[in-house]
C-alpha positions as CSV (number, residue, x, y, z in Angstrom):
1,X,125.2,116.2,133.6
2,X,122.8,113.2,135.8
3,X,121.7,114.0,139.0
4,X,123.9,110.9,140.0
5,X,127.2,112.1,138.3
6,X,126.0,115.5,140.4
7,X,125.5,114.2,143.5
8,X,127.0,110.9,144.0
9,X,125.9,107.0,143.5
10,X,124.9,106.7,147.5
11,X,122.6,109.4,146.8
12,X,121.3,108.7,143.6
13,X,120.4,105.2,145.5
14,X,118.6,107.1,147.9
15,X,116.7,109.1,146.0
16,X,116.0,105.6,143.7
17,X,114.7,104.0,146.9
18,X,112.7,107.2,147.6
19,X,110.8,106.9,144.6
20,X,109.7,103.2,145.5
21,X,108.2,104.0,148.7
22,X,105.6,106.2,148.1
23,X,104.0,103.9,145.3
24,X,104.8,101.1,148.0
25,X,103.0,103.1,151.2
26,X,100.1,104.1,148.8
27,X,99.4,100.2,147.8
28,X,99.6,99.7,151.9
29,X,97.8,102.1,152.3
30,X,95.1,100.6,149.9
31,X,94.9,97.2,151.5
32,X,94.2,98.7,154.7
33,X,91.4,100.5,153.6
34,X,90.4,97.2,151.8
35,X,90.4,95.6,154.3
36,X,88.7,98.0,156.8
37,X,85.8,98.2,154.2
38,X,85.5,94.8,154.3
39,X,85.1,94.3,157.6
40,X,82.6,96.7,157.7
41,X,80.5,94.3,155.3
42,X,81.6,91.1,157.5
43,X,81.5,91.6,161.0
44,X,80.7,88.5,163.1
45,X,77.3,88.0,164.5
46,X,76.7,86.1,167.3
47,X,73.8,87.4,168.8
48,X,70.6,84.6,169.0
49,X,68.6,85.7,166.5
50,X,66.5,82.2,165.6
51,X,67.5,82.2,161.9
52,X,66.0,79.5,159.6
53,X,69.0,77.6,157.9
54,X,69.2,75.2,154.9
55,X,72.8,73.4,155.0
56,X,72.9,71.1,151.8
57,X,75.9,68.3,152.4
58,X,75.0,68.3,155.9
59,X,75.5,64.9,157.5
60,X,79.1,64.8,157.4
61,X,82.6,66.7,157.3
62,X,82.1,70.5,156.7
63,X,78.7,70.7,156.5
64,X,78.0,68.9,159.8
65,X,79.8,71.2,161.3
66,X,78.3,74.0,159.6
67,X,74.8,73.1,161.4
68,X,76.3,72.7,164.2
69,X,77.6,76.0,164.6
70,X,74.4,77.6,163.3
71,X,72.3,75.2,166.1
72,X,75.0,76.5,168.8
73,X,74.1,79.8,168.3
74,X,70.5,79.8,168.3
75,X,69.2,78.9,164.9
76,X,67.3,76.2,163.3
77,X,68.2,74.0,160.8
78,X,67.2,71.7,157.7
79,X,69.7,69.1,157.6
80,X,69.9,67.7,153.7
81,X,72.3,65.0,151.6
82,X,71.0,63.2,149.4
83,X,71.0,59.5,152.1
84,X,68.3,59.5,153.8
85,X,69.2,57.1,156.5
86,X,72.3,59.8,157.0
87,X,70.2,62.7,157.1
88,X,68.0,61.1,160.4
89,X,70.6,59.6,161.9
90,X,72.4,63.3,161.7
91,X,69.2,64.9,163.0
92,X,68.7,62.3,165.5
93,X,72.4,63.4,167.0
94,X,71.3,67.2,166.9
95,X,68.2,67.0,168.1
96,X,70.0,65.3,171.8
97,X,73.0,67.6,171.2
98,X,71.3,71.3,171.1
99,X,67.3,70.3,173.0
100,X,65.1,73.1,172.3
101,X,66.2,73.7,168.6
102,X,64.6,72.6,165.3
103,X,66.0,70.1,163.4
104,X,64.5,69.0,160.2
105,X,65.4,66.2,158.0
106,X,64.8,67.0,154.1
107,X,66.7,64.4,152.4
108,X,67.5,65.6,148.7
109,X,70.0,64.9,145.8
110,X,71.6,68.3,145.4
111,X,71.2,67.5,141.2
112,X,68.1,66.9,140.9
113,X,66.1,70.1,140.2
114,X,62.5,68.4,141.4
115,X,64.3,67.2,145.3
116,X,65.6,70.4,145.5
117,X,62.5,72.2,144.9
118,X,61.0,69.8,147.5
119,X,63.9,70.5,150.0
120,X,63.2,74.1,149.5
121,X,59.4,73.6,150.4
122,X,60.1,71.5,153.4
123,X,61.8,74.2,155.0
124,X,59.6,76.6,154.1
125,X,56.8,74.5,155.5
126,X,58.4,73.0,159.0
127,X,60.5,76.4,159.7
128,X,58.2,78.7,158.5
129,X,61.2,80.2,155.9
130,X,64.6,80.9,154.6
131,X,67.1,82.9,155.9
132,X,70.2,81.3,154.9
133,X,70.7,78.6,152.5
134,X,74.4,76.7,152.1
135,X,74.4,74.8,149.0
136,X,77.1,73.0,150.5
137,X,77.0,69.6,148.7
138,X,79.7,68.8,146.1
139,X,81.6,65.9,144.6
140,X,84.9,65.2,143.7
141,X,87.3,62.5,141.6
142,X,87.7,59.3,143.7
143,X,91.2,59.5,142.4
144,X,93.1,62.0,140.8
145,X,93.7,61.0,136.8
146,X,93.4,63.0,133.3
147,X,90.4,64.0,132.0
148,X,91.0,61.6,129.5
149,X,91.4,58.3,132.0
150,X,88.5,59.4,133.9
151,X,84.9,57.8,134.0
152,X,82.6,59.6,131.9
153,X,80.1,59.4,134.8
154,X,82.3,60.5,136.9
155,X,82.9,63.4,135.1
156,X,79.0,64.1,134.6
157,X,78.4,63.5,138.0
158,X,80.7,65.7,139.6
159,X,79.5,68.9,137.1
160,X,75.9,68.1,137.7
161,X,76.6,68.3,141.9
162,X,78.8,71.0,142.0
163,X,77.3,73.6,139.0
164,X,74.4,72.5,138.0
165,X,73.3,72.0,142.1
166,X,74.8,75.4,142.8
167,X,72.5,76.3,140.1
168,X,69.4,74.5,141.4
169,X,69.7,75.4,145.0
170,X,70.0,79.6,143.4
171,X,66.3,78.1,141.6
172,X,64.5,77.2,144.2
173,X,66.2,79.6,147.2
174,X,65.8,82.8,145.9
175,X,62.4,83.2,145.4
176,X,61.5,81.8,148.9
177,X,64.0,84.4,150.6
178,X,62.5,87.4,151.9
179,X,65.1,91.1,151.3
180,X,67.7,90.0,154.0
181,X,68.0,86.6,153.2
182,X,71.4,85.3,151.9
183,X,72.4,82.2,149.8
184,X,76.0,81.3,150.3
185,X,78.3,79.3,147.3
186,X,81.2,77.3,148.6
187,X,84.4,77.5,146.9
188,X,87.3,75.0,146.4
189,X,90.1,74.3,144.7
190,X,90.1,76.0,140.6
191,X,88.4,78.4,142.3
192,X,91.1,81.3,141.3
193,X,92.0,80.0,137.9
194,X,94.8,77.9,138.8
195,X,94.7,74.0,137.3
196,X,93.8,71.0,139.0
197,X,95.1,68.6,137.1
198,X,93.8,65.1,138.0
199,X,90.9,66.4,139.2
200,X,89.7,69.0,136.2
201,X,86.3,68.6,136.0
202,X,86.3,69.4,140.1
203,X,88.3,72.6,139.6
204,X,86.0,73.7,135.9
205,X,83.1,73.5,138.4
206,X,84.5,74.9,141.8
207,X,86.0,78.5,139.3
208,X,82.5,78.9,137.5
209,X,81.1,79.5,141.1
210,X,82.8,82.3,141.2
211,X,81.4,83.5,138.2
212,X,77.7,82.1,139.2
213,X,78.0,84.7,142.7
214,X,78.5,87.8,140.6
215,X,76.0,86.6,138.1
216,X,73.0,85.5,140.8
217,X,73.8,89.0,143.0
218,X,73.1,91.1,139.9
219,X,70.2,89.6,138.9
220,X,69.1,89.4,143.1
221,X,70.0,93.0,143.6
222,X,66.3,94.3,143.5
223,X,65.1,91.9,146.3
224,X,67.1,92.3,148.6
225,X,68.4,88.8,148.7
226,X,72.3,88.7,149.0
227,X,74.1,86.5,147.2
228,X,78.0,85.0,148.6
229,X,81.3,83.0,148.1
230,X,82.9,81.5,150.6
231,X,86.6,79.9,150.9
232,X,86.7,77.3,154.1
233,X,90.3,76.9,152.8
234,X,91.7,73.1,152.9
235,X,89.3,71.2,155.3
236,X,90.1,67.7,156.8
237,X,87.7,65.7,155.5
238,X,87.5,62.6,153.6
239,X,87.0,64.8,150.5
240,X,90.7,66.3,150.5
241,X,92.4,63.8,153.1
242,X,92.1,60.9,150.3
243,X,94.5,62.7,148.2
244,X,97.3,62.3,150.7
245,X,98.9,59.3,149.1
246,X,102.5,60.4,149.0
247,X,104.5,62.2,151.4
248,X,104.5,65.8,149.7
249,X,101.0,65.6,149.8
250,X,100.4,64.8,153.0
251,X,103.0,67.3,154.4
252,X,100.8,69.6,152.9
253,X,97.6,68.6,154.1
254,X,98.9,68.9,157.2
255,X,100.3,72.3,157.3
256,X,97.2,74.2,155.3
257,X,94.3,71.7,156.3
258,X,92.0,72.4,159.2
259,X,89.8,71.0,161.0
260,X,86.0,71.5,160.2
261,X,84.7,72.6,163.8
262,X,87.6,75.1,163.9
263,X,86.8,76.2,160.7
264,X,83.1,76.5,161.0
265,X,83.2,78.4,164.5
266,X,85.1,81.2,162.2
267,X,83.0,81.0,159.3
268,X,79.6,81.0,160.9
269,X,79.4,84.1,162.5
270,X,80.4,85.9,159.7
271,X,77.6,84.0,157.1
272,X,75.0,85.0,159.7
273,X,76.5,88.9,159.8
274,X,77.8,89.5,156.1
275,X,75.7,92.9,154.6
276,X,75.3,93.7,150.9
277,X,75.8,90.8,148.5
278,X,78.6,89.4,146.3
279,X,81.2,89.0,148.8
280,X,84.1,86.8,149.0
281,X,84.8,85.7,152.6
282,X,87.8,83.4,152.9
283,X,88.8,81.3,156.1
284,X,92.6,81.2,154.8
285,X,94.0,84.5,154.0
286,X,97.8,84.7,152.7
287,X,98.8,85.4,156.1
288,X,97.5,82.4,157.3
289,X,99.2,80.1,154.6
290,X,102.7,82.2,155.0
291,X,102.6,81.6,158.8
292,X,101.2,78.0,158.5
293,X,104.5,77.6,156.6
294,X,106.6,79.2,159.2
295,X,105.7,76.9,161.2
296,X,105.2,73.1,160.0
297,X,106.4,71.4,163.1
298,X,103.9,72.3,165.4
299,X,101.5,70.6,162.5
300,X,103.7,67.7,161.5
301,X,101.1,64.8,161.4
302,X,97.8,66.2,162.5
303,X,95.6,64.5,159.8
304,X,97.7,62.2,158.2
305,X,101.0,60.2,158.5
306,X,104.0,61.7,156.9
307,X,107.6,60.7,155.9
308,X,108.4,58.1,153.2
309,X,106.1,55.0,154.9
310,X,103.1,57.4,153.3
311,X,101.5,55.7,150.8
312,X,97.9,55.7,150.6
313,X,95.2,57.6,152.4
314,X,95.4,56.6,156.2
315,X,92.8,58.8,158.6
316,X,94.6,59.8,162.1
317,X,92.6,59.7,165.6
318,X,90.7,63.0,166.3
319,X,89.4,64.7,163.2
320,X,86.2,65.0,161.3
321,X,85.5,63.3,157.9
322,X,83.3,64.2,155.2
């Protein structure tokens, strides 16, 4: 005879839902202690400590704001994109913002394996080091079509900023970094191995970085140099708000974008505090996006226009653009 035709259906339910639980409180029970160890290896560090910083894709958007954080705790900076009459202009601005602090302009084309090296030197030579470097600078399609209908220099363009740059800054930061010193990847959409359709050759590139952090801590480990990923999540900046040219899009945007001073105030801290090497430190967690989605109202039209007038990329008053 079952246990159910013994004891009832209400308790055979019981002891059915009994069953799920413990499997359920031991995978809770796991993501807590994932998550505590994790913050043991990320805490936020705030504390002036002078650091020497390389921001590549600095003069603009995310990586502006990047420097400026770093600057607005106590650090010094090498400010980097590959226009030079961008990258003094940019120092220029921090240099009256944050008085006191270094701010060097090294212009450099993130591709180019000889600028970089030269960007590398620079900093070496005007800050006397490298503690963190932010290869920061990336490309993506000016509009979103197949692989097929897209420009073939486009397409080599957009590899040779976002891999092969990734790849350079690794080249010439690492050697220059003393045990302690930390070289940070930036990740993006592809990232996880979803598709990107329109935009393929963006997401190839921005899911091999993932790849390229384990690979360069490895082969780091013995000098101390750590090695990172970050996810600033969806950013408002010229680079993503372009793409809001219909009004599913841009509701979107809206909802999961932020801005890049918020963003970088978060993120800062915890580049300057992150131990070890190989870590994944995301801005947007899956609680953010579920309780970004909760609440859409309150974010209705912070970046862009919505409803069915939407049709082409339209910047609003009061954010940042890249």
């Amino acid at each position: 005879m079952s246990y159910c035709a013994a004891n009832g259906e209400a308790r055979c339910r019981q002891a059915f839902l009994a069953g799920l639980m413990l499997p359920l409180l031991l995978w809770l029970l796991w993501l807590v202690l994932k998550r505590v160890r994790a913050a043991a290896v990320i805490r936020a560090d705030v504390k002036p400590r002078g650091l020497k910083v390389v921001v590549q894709g600095s003069t603009r958007g995310l990586g502006l704001a990047l420097a400026r954080q770093f600057l607005a705790l106590g650090d010094d900076v090498v400010i980097s994109s590959r226009d030079a009459a961008a990258v003094e202009a940019c120092v220029r601005q921090l240099l009256q913002e944050f008085p006191g602090r270094r701010v060097v302009a090294a212009p450099a084309d993130a591709s180019q394996a000889a600028q970089v090296e030269a960007l590398a030197t620079s900093a070496v030579q005007q800050l006397g080091g490298i503690d963190i470097w932010v290869a920061n600078a990336a490309l993506s399609a000016q509009r979103k079509v197949p692989v097929t209908d897209a420009p073939t220099q486009e397409l080599a363009a957009i590899v040779n900023a976002n891999l092969t740059g990734a790849l350079l800054a690794a080249h010439a930061a690492l050697p220059r970094m003393a045990a302690g010193g930390k070289l940070f990847l930036v990740d993006g959409s592809g990232s996880n191995g979803r598709s990107t359709p329109g935009n393929a050759a963006y997401g190839a590139t921005k899911r091999a970085l993932v790849q390229l952090k384990d690979s360069l801590a490895a082969e780091a480990r013995a000098s101390g140099v750590g090695v990172h990923i970050f996810s600033p999540g969806m950013v408002a900046t010229d680079l993503l708000l372009r793409y809001a040219d219909n009004p599913r899009s841009a509701r979107f945007i809206n909802i999961l974008s932020e801005d890049p001073a918020a963003v970088a105030k978060w993120l800062v801290p915890r580049l300057r505090g992150v131990k070890g090497s190989g870590r994944y430190i995301h801005f947007l967690t899956l609680g953010g996006v579920l309780w970004r989605f909760a609440t859409p109202r309150r974010r209705r039209g912070r970046f862009v226009p919505e409803g069915p007038a939407v049709g082409g990329y339209q910047r609003l008053a009061g954010g940042e653009a890249q």
